[in-house]
PDB file with SEQRES, HELIX, SHEET and CRYST1 records, atoms N, CA, C and O in Angstrom:
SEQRES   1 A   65  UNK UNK UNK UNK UNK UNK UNK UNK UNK UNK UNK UNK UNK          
SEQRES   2 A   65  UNK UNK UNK UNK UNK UNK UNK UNK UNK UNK UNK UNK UNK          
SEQRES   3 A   65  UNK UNK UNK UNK UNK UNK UNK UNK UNK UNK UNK UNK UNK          
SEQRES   4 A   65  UNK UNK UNK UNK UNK UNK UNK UNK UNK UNK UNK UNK UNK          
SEQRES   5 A   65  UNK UNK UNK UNK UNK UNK UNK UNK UNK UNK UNK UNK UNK          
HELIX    1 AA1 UNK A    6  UNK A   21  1                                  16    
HELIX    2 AA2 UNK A   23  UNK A   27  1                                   5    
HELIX    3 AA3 UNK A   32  UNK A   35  1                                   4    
HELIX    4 AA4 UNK A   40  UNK A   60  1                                  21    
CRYST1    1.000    1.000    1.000  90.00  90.00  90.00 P 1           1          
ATOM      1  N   UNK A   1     189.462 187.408 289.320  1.00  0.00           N  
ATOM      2  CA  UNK A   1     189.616 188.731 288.746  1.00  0.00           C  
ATOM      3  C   UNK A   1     190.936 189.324 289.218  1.00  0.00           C  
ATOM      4  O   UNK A   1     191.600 188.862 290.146  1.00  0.00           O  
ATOM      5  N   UNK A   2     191.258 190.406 288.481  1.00  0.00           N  
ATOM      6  CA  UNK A   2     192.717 190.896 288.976  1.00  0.00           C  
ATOM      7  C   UNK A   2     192.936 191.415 289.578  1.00  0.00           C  
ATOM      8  O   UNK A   2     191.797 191.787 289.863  1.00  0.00           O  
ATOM      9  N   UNK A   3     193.599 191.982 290.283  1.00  0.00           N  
ATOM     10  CA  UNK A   3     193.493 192.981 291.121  1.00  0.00           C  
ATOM     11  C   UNK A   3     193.217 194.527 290.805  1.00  0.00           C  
ATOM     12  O   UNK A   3     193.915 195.439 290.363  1.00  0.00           O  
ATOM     13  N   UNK A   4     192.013 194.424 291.189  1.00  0.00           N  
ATOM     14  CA  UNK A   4     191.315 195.598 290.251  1.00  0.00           C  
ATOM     15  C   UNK A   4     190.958 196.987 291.551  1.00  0.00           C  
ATOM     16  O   UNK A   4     189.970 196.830 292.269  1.00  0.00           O  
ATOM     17  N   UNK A   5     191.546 197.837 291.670  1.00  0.00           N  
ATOM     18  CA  UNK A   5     191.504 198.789 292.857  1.00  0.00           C  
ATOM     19  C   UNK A   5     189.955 200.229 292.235  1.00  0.00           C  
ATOM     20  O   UNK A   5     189.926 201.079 291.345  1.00  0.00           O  
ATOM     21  N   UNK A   6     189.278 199.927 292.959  1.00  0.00           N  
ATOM     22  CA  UNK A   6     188.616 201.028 292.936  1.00  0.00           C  
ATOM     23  C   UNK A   6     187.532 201.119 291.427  1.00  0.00           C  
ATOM     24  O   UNK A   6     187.153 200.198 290.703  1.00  0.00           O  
ATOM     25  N   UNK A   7     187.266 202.531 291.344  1.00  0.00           N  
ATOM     26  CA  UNK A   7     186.654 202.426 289.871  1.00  0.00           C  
ATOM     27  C   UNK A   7     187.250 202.555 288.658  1.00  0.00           C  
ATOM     28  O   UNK A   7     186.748 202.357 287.552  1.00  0.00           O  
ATOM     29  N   UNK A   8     188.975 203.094 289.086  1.00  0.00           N  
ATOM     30  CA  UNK A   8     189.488 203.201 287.738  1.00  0.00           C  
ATOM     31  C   UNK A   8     189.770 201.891 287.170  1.00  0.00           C  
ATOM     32  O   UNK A   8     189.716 201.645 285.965  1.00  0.00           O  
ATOM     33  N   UNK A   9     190.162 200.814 288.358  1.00  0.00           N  
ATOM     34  CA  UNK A   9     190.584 199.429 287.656  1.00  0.00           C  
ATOM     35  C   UNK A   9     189.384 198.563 286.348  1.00  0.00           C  
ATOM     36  O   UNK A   9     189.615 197.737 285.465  1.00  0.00           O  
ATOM     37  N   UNK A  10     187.903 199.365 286.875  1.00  0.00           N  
ATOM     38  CA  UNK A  10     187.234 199.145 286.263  1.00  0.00           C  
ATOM     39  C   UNK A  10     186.991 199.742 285.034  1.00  0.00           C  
ATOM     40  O   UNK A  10     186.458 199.235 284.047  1.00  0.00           O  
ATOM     41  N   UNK A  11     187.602 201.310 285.234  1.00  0.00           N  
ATOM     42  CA  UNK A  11     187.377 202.253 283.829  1.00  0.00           C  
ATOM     43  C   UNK A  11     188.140 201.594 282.667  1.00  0.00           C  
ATOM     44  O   UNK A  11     187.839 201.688 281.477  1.00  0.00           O  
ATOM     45  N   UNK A  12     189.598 200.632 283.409  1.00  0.00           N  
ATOM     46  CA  UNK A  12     190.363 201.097 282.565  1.00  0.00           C  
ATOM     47  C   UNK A  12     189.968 199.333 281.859  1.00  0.00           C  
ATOM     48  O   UNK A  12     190.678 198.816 280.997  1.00  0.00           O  
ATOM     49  N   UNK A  13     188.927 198.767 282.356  1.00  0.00           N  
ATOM     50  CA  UNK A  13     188.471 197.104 281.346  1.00  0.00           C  
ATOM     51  C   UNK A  13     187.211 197.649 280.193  1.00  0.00           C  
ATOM     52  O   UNK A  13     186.879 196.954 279.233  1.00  0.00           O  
ATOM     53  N   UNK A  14     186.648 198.907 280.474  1.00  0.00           N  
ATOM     54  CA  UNK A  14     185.935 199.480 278.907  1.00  0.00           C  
ATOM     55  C   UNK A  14     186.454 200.140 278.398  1.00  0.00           C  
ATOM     56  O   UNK A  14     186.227 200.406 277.218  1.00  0.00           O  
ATOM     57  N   UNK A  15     187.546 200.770 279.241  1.00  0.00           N  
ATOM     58  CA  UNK A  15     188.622 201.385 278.041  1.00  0.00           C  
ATOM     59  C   UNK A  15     189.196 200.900 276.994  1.00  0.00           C  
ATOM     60  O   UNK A  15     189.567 201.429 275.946  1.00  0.00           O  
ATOM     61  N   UNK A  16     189.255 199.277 277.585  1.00  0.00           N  
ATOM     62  CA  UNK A  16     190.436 199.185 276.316  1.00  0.00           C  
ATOM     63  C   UNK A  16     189.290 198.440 275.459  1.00  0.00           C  
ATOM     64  O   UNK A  16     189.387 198.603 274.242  1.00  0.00           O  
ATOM     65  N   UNK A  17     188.069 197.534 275.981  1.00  0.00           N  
ATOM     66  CA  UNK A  17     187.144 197.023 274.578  1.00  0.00           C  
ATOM     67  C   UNK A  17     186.642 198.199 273.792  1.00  0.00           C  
ATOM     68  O   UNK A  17     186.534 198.111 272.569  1.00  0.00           O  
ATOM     69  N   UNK A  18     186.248 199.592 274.616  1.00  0.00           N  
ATOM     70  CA  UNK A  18     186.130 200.623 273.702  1.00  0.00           C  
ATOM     71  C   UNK A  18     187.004 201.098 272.548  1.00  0.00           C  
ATOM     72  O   UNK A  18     186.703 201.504 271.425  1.00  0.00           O  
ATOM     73  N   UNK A  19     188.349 200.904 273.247  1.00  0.00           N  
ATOM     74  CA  UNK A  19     189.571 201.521 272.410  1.00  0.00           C  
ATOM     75  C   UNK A  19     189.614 200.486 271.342  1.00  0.00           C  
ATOM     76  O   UNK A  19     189.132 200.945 270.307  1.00  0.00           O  
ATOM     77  N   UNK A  20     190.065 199.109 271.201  1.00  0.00           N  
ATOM     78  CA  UNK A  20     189.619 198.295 270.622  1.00  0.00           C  
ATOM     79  C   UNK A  20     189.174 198.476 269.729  1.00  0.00           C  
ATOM     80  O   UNK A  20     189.774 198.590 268.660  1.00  0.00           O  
ATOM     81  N   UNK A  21     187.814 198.571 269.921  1.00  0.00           N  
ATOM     82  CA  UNK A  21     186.381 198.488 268.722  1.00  0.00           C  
ATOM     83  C   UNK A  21     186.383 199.793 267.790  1.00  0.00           C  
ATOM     84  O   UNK A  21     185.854 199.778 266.678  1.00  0.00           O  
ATOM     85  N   UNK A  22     187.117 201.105 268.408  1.00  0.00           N  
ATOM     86  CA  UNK A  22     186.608 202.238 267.629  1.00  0.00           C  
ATOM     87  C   UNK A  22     188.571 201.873 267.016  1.00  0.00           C  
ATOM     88  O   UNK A  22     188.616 202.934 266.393  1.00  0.00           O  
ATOM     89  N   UNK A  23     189.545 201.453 266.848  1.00  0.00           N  
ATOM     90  CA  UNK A  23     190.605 201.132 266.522  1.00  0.00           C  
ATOM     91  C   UNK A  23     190.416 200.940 265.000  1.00  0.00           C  
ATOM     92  O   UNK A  23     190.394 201.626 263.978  1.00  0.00           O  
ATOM     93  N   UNK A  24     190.305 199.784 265.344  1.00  0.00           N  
ATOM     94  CA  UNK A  24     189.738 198.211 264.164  1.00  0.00           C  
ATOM     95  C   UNK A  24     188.562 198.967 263.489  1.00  0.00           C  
ATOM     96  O   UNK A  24     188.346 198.753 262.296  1.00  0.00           O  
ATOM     97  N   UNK A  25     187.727 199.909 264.241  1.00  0.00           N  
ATOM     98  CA  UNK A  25     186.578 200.396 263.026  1.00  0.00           C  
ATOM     99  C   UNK A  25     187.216 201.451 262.739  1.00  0.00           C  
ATOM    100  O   UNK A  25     186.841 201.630 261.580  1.00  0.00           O  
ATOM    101  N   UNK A  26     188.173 202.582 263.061  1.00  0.00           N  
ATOM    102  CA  UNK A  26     189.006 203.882 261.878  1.00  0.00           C  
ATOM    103  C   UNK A  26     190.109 203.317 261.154  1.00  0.00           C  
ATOM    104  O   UNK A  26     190.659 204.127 260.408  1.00  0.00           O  
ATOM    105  N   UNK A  27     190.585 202.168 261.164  1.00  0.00           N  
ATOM    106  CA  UNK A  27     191.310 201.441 260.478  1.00  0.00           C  
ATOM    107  C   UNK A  27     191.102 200.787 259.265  1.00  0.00           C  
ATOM    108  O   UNK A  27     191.821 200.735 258.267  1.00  0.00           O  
ATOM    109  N   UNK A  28     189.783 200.192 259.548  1.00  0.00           N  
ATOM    110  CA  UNK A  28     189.056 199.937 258.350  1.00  0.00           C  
ATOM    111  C   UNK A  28     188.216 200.718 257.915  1.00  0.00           C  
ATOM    112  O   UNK A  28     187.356 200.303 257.138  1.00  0.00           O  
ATOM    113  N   UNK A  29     188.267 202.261 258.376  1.00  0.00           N  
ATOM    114  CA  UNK A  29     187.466 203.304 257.585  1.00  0.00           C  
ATOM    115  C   UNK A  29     188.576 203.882 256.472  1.00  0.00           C  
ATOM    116  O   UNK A  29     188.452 204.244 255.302  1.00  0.00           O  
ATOM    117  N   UNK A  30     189.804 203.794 257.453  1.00  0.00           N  
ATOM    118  CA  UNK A  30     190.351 204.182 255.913  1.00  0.00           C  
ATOM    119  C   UNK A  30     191.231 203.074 255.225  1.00  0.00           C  
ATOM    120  O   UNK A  30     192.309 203.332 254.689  1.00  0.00           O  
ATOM    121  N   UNK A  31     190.824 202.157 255.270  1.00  0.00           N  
ATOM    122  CA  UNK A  31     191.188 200.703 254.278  1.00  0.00           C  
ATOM    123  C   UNK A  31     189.941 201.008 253.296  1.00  0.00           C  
ATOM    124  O   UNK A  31     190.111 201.090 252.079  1.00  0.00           O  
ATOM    125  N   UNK A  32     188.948 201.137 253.773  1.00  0.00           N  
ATOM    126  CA  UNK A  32     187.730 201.739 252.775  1.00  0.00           C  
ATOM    127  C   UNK A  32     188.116 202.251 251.589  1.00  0.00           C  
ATOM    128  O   UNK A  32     188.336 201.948 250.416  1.00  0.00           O  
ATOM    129  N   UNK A  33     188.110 203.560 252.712  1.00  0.00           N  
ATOM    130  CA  UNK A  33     188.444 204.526 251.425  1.00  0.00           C  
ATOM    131  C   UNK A  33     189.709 205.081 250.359  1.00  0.00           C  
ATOM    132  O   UNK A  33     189.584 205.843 249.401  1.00  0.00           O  
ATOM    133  N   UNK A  34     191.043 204.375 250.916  1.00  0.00           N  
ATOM    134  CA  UNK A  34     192.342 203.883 250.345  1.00  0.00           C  
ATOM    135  C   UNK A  34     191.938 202.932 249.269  1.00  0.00           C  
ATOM    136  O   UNK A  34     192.565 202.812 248.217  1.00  0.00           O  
ATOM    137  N   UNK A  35     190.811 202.229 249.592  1.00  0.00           N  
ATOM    138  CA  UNK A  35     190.917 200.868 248.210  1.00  0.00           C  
ATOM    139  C   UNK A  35     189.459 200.868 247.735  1.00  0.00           C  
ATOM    140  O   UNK A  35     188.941 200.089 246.935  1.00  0.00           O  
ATOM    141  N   UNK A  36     188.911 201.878 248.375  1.00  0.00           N  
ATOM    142  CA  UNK A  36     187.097 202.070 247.293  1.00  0.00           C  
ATOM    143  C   UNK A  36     186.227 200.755 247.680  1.00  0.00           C  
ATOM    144  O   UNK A  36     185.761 200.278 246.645  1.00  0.00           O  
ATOM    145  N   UNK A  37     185.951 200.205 248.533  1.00  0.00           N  
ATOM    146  CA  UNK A  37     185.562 198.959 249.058  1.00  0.00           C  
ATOM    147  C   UNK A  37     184.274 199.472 250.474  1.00  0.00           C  
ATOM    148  O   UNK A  37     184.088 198.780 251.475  1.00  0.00           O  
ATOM    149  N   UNK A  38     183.759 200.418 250.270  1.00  0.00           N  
ATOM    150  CA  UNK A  38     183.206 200.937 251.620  1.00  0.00           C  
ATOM    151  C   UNK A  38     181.560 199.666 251.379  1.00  0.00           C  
ATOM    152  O   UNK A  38     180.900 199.140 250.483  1.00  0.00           O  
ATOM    153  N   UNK A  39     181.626 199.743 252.701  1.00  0.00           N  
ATOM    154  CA  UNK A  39     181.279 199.587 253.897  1.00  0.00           C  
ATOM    155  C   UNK A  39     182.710 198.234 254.781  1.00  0.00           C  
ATOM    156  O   UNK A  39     183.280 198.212 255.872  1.00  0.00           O  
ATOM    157  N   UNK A  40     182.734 197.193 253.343  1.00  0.00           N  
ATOM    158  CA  UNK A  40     183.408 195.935 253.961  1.00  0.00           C  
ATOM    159  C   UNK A  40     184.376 195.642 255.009  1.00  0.00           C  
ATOM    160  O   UNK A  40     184.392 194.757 255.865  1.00  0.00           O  
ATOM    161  N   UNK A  41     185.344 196.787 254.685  1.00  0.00           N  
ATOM    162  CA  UNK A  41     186.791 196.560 255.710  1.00  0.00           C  
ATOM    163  C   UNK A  41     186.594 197.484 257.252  1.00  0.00           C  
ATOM    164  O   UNK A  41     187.260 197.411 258.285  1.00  0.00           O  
ATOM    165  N   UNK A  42     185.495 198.283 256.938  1.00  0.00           N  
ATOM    166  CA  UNK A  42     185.399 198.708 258.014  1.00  0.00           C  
ATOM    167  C   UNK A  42     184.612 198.452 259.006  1.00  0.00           C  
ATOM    168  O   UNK A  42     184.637 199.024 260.095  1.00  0.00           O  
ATOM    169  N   UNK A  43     183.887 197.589 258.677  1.00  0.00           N  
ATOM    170  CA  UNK A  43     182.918 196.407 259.578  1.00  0.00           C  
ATOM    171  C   UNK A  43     183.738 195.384 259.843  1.00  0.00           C  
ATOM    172  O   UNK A  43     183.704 194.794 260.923  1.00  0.00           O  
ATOM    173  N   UNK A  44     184.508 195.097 258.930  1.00  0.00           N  
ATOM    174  CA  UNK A  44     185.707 193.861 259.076  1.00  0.00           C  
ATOM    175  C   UNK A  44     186.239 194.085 260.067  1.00  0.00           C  
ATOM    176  O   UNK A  44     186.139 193.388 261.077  1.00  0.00           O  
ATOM    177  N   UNK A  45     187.041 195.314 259.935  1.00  0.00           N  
ATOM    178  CA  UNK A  45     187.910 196.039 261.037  1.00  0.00           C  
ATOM    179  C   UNK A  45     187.537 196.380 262.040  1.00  0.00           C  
ATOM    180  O   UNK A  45     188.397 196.313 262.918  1.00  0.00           O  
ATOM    181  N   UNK A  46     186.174 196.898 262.478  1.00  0.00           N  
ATOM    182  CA  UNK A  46     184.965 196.620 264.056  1.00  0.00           C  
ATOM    183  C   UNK A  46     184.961 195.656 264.672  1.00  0.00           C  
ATOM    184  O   UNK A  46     185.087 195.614 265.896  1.00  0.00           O  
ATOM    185  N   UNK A  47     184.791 194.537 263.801  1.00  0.00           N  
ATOM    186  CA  UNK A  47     184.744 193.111 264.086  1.00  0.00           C  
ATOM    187  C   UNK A  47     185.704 192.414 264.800  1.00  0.00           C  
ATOM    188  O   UNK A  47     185.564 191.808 265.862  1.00  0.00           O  
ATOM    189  N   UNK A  48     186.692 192.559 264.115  1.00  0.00           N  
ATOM    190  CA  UNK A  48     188.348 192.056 264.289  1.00  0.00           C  
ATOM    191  C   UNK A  48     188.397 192.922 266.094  1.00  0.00           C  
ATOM    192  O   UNK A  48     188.664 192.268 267.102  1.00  0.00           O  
ATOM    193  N   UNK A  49     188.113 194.281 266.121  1.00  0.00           N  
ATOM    194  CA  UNK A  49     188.261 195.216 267.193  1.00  0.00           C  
ATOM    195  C   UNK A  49     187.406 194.760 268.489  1.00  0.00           C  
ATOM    196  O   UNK A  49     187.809 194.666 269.649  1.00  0.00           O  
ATOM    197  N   UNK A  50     186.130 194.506 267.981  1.00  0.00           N  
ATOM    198  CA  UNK A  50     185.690 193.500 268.990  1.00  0.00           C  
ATOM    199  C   UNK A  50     186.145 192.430 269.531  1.00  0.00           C  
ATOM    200  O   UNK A  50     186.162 192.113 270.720  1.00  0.00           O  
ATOM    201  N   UNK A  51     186.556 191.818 268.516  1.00  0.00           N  
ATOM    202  CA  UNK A  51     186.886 190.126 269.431  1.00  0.00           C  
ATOM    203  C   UNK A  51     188.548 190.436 270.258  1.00  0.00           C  
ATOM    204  O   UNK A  51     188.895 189.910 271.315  1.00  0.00           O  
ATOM    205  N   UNK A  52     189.307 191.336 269.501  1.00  0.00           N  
ATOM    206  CA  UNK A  52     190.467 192.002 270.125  1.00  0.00           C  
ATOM    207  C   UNK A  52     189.738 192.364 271.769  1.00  0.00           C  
ATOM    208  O   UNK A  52     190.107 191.810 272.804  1.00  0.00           O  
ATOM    209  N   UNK A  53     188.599 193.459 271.676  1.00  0.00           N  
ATOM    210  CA  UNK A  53     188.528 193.851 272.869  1.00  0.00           C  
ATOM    211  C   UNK A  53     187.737 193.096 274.097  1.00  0.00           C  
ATOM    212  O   UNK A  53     187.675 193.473 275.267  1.00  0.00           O  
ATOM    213  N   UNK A  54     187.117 191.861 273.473  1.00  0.00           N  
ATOM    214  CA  UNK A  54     187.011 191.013 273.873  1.00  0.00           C  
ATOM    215  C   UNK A  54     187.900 190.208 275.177  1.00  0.00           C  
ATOM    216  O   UNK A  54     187.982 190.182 276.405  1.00  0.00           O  
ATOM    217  N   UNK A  55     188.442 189.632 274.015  1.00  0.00           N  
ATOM    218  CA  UNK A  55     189.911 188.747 274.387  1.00  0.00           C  
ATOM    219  C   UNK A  55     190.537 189.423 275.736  1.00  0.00           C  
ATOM    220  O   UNK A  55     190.786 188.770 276.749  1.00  0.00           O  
ATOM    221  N   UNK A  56     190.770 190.920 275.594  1.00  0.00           N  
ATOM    222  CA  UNK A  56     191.447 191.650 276.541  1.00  0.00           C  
ATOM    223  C   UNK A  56     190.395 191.297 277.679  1.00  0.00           C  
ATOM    224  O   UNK A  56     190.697 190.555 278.614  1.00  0.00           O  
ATOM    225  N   UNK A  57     189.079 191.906 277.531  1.00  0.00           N  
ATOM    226  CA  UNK A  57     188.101 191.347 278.620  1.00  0.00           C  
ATOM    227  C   UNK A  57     188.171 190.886 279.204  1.00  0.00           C  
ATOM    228  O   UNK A  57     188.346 191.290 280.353  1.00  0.00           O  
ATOM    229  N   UNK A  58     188.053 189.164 278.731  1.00  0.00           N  
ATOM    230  CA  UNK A  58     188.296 188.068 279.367  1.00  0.00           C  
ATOM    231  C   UNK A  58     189.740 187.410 279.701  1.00  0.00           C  
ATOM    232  O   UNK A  58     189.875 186.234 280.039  1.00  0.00           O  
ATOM    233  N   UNK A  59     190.615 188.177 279.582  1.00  0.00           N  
ATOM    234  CA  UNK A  59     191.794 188.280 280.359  1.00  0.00           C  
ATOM    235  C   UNK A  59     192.172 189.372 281.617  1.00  0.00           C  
ATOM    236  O   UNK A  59     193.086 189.283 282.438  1.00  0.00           O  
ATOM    237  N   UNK A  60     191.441 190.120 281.512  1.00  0.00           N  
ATOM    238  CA  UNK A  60     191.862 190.762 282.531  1.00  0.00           C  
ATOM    239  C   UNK A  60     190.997 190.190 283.824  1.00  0.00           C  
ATOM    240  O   UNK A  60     191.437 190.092 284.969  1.00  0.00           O  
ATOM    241  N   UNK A  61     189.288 189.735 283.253  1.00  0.00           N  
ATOM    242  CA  UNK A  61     188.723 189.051 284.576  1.00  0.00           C  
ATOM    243  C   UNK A  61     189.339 187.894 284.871  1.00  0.00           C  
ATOM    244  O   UNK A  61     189.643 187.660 286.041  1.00  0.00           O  
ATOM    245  N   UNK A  62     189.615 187.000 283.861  1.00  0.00           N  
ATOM    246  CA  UNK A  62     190.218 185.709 284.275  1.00  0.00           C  
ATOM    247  C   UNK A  62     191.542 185.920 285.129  1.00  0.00           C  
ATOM    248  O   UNK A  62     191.932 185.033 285.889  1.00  0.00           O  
ATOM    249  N   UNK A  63     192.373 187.395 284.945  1.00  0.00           N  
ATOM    250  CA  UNK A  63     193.232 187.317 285.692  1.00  0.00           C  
ATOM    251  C   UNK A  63     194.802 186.767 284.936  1.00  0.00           C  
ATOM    252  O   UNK A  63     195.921 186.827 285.445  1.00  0.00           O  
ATOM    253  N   UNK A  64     194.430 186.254 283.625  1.00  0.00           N  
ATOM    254  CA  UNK A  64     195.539 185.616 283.142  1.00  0.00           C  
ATOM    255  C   UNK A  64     196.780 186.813 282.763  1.00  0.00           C  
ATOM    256  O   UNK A  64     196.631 187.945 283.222  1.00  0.00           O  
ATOM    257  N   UNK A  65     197.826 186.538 282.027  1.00  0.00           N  
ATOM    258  CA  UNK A  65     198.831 187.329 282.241  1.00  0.00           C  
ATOM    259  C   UNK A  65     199.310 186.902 280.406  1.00  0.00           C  
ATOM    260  O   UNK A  65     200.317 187.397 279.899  1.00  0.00           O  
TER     261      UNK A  65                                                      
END                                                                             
């Protein structure tokens, strides 16, 4: 794990899968409603935000760079 000090080092590893996920889902809220397609792009775009905030996840425990 990284060098992670205290509780913010920890705030700041749901910060960013949070930030992430709600990203990718107002992104594809208004891909929605720009192209009349609702629900699709904005579950798309959650999705995509997840595995984004994911990825970050498991880089910051793994420590990689």
């Amino acid at each position: 794990m990284k060098n992670v000090k205290g509780p913010w080092g920890h705030a700041q590893i749901g910060l960013e899968l949070a930030v992430a996920v709600l990203a990718g889902f107002f992104c594809g809220y208004y891909a929605d409603r720009r192209f009349g397609t609702p629900p699709w792009l904005m579950l798309s775009g959650a999705a995509f935000g997840m595995f984004c905030g994911f990825y970050l996840l498991f880089r910051d425990v793994s420590g990689d760079k």
